[in-house]
C-alpha positions as CSV (number, residue, x, y, z in Angstrom):
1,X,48.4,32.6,29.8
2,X,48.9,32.5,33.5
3,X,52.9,33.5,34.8
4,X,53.8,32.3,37.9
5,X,56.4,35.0,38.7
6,X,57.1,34.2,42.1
7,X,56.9,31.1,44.6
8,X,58.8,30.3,48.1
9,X,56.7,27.4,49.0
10,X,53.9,29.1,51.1
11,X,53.6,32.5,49.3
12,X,52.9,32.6,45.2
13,X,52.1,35.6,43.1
14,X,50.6,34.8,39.5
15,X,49.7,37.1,36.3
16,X,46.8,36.0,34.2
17,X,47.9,38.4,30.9
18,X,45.7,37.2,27.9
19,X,42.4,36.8,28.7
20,X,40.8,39.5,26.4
21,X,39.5,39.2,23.3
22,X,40.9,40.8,20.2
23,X,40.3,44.3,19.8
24,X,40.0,44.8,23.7
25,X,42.7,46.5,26.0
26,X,45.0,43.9,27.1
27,X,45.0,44.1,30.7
28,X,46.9,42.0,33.9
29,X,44.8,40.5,36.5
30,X,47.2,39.8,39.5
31,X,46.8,37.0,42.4
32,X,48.6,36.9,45.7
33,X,48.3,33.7,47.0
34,X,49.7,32.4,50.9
35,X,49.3,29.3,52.7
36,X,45.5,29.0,51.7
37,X,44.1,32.2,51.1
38,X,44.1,34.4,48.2
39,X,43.9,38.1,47.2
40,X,42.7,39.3,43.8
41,X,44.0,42.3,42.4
42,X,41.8,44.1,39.7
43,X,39.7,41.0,38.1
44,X,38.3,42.7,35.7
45,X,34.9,43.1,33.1
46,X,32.1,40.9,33.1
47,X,33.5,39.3,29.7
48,X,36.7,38.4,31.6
49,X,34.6,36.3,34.4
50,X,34.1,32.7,33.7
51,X,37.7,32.3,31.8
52,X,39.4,33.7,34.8
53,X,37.3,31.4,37.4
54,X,38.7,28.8,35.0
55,X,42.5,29.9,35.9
56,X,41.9,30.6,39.4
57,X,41.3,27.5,39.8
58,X,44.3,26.0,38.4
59,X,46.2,27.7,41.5
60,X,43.2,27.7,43.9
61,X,39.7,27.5,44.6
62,X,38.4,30.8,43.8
63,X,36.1,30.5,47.2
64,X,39.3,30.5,49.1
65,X,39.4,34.5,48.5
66,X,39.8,36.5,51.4
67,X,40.1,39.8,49.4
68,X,39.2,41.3,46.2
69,X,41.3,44.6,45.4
70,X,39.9,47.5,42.9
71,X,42.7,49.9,42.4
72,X,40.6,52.5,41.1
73,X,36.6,52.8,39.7
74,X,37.4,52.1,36.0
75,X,35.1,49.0,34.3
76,X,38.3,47.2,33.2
77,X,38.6,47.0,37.1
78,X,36.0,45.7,38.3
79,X,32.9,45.6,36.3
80,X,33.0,41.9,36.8
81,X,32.9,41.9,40.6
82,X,29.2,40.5,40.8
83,X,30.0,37.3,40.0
84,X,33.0,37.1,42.4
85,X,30.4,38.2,45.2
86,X,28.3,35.4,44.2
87,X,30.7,32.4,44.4
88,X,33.3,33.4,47.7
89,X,32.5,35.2,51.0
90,X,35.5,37.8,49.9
91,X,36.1,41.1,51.0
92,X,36.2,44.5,48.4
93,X,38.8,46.4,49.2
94,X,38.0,50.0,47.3
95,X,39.2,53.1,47.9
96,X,37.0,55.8,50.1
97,X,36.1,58.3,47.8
98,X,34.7,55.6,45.2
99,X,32.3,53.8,47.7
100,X,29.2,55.1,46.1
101,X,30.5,53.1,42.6
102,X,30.2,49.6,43.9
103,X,26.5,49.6,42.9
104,X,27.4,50.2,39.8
105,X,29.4,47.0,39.5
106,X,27.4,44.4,41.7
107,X,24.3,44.3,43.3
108,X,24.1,46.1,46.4
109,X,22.7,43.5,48.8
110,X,25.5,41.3,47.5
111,X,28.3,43.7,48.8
112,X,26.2,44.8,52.0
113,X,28.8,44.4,55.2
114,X,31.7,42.7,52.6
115,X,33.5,46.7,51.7
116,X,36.9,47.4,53.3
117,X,36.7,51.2,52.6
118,X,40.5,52.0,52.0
119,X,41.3,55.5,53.4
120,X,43.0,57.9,51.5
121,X,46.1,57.3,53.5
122,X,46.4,53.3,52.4
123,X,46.4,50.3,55.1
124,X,47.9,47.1,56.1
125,X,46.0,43.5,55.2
126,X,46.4,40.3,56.8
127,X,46.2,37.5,54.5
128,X,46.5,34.4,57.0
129,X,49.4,36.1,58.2
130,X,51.6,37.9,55.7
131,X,51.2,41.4,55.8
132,X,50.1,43.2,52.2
133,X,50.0,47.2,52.4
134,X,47.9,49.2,50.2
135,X,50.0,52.6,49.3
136,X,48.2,55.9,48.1
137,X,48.8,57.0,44.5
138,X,46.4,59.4,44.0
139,X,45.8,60.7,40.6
140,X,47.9,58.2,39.0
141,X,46.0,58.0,36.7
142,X,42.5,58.0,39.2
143,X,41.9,60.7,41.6
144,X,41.4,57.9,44.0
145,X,43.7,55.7,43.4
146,X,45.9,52.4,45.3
147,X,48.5,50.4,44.6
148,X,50.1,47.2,46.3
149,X,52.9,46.3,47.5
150,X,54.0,42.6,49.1
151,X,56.9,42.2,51.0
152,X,57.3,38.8,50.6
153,X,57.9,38.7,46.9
154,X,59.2,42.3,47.3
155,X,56.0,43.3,44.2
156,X,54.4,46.5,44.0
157,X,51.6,46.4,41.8
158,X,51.2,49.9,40.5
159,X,47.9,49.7,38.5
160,X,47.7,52.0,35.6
161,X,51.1,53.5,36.2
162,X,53.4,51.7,33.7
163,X,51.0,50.5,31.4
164,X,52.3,50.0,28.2
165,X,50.4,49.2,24.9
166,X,52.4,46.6,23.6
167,X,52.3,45.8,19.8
168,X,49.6,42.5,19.5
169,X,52.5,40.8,17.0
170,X,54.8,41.4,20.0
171,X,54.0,41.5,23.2
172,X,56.5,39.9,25.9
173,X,56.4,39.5,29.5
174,X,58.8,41.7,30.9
175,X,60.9,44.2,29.8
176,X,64.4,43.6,28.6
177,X,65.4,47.1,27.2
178,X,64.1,50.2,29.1
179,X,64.7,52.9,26.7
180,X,63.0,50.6,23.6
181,X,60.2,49.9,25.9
182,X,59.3,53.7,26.5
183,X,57.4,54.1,23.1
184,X,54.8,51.9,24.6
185,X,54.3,54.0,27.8
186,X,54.5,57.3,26.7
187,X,51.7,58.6,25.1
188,X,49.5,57.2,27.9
189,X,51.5,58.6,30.7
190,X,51.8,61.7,29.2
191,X,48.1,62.3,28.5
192,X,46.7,60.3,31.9
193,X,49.4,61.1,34.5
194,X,48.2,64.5,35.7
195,X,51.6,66.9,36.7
196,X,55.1,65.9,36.6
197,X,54.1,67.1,41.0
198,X,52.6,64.0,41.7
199,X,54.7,61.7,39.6
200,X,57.5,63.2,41.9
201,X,55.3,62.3,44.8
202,X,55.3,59.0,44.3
203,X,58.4,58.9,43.3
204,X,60.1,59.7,46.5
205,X,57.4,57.3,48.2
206,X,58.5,53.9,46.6
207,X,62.0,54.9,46.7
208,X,61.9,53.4,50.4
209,X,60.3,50.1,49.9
210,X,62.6,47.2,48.9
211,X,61.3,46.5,44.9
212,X,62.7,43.4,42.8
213,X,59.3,44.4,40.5
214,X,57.1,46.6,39.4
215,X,53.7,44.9,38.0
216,X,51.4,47.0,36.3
217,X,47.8,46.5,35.4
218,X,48.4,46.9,31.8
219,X,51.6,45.1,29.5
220,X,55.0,43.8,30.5
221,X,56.6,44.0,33.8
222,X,59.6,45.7,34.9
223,X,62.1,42.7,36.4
224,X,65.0,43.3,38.4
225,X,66.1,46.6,41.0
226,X,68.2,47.8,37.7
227,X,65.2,47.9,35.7
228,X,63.0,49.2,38.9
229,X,65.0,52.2,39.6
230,X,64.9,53.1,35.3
231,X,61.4,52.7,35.7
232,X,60.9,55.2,39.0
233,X,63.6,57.5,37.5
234,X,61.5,57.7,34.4
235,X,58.8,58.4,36.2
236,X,60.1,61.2,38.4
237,X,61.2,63.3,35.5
238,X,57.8,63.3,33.4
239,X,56.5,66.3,32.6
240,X,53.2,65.7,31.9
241,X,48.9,66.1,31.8
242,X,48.3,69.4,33.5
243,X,52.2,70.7,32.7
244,X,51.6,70.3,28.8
245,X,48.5,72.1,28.9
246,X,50.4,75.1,27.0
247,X,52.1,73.2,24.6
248,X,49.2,70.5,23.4
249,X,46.9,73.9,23.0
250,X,43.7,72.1,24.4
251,X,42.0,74.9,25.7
252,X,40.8,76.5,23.1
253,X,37.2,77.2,21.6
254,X,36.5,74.8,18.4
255,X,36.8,77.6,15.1
């Protein structure tokens, strides 16, 4: 089902949420669209292809691209991207220290002189002329890792950071209770999210940007600056990956 979540007239941003099959990780695939030109946020596998090329086009030619973001290296990412390559002239946006991974997902004349290498200190796009700025959030989850944020429709798109794993009899859109929802974040943020030190990190970072939502790559979205600052306080305080090394007893040789 595709959610159009925001629209002034010129500038839309759209969630496709239920494209994989059953069995698979639900995941969002995210598109910022203005004036003519689109950006694509983490399209996905090579299963998700040709069903989201069909609702692309419900909102706009999917040659009208201009950009074609992969947060991070994982294949729920962007194992699909050769296809993308073959139908629009768009631009990869990919973080640095991953470059040598895009010939794992396309073919490598394909993506010759169409990589944006994103440095590890983020950027600023143009997409026919509202600005889109890609933030660092290292580790969270991926050691290189980027989020978005647009101004217009005051979004950051955090990736794998507030993923939840939503119950398949329930799943909903957004959230309406923070402190019900946190059973379905948990266990992945405390096994994925590295130290409670860079949580803190990025914390303090979005704290200055001007948030209505927080979209994440993976289940229900957090709607509304109330349920935005639960979500970053949440964040800030987890103590987690590296800090619960003690406690979880993993290193340990096998009796």
């Amino acid at each position: 089902m595709a959610i159009e979540f925001f629209n002034d007239g010129t500038h839309r941003c759209i969630c496709f949420n239920d494209l994989a099959g059953e069995g698979e990780v639900q995941a969002n695939q995210f598109l910022i669209v203005h004036g003519a030109k689109g950006m694509l946020l983490d399209p996905g596998g090579t299963k998700l292809f040709s069903r989201m090329i069909v609702e692309l086009a419900m909102f706009m030619p999917p040659q009208r691209l201009e950009y074609i973001l992969l947060s991070h290296q994982d294949p729920d990412v962007g194992a699909g991207l050769n296809g993308y390559l073959l139908i629009t002239d768009a631009t990869i946006c990919f973080p640095s220290i991953w470059l040598r991974f895009i010939p794992a997902f396309c073919a490598k004349s394909l993506a010759a002189d169409r990589v944006l290498s994103v440095p590890d200190e983020g950027g600023r796009l143009d997409l026919q002329g509202a600005e889109i700025m890609l933030l660092p959030a290292h580790f969270l989850h991926s050691s290189g890792n980027l989020q978005v944020y647009d101004p217009i429709s005051k979004t950051l798109f955090s990736g794998d950071l507030g993923a939840s794993l939503l119950p398949p009899e329930d799943p909903y859109p957004t959230v309406s209770d923070f402190d019900s929802h946190v059973q379905y974040m948990e266990g992945f943020h405390l096994r994925y999210m590295p130290s409670s030190r860079v949580c803190r990190e990025w914390a303090a970072m979005v704290r200055n940007l001007d948030i209505e939502r927080i979209a994440p790559q993976h289940g229900a979205m957090f709607e509304g600056r109330e349920m935005v600052q639960q979500f970053i306080e949440w964040v800030a305080g987890l103590q987690c990956g590296a800090d619960r090394l003690a406690e979880a007893g993993i290193y340990r040789v096998p009796e």
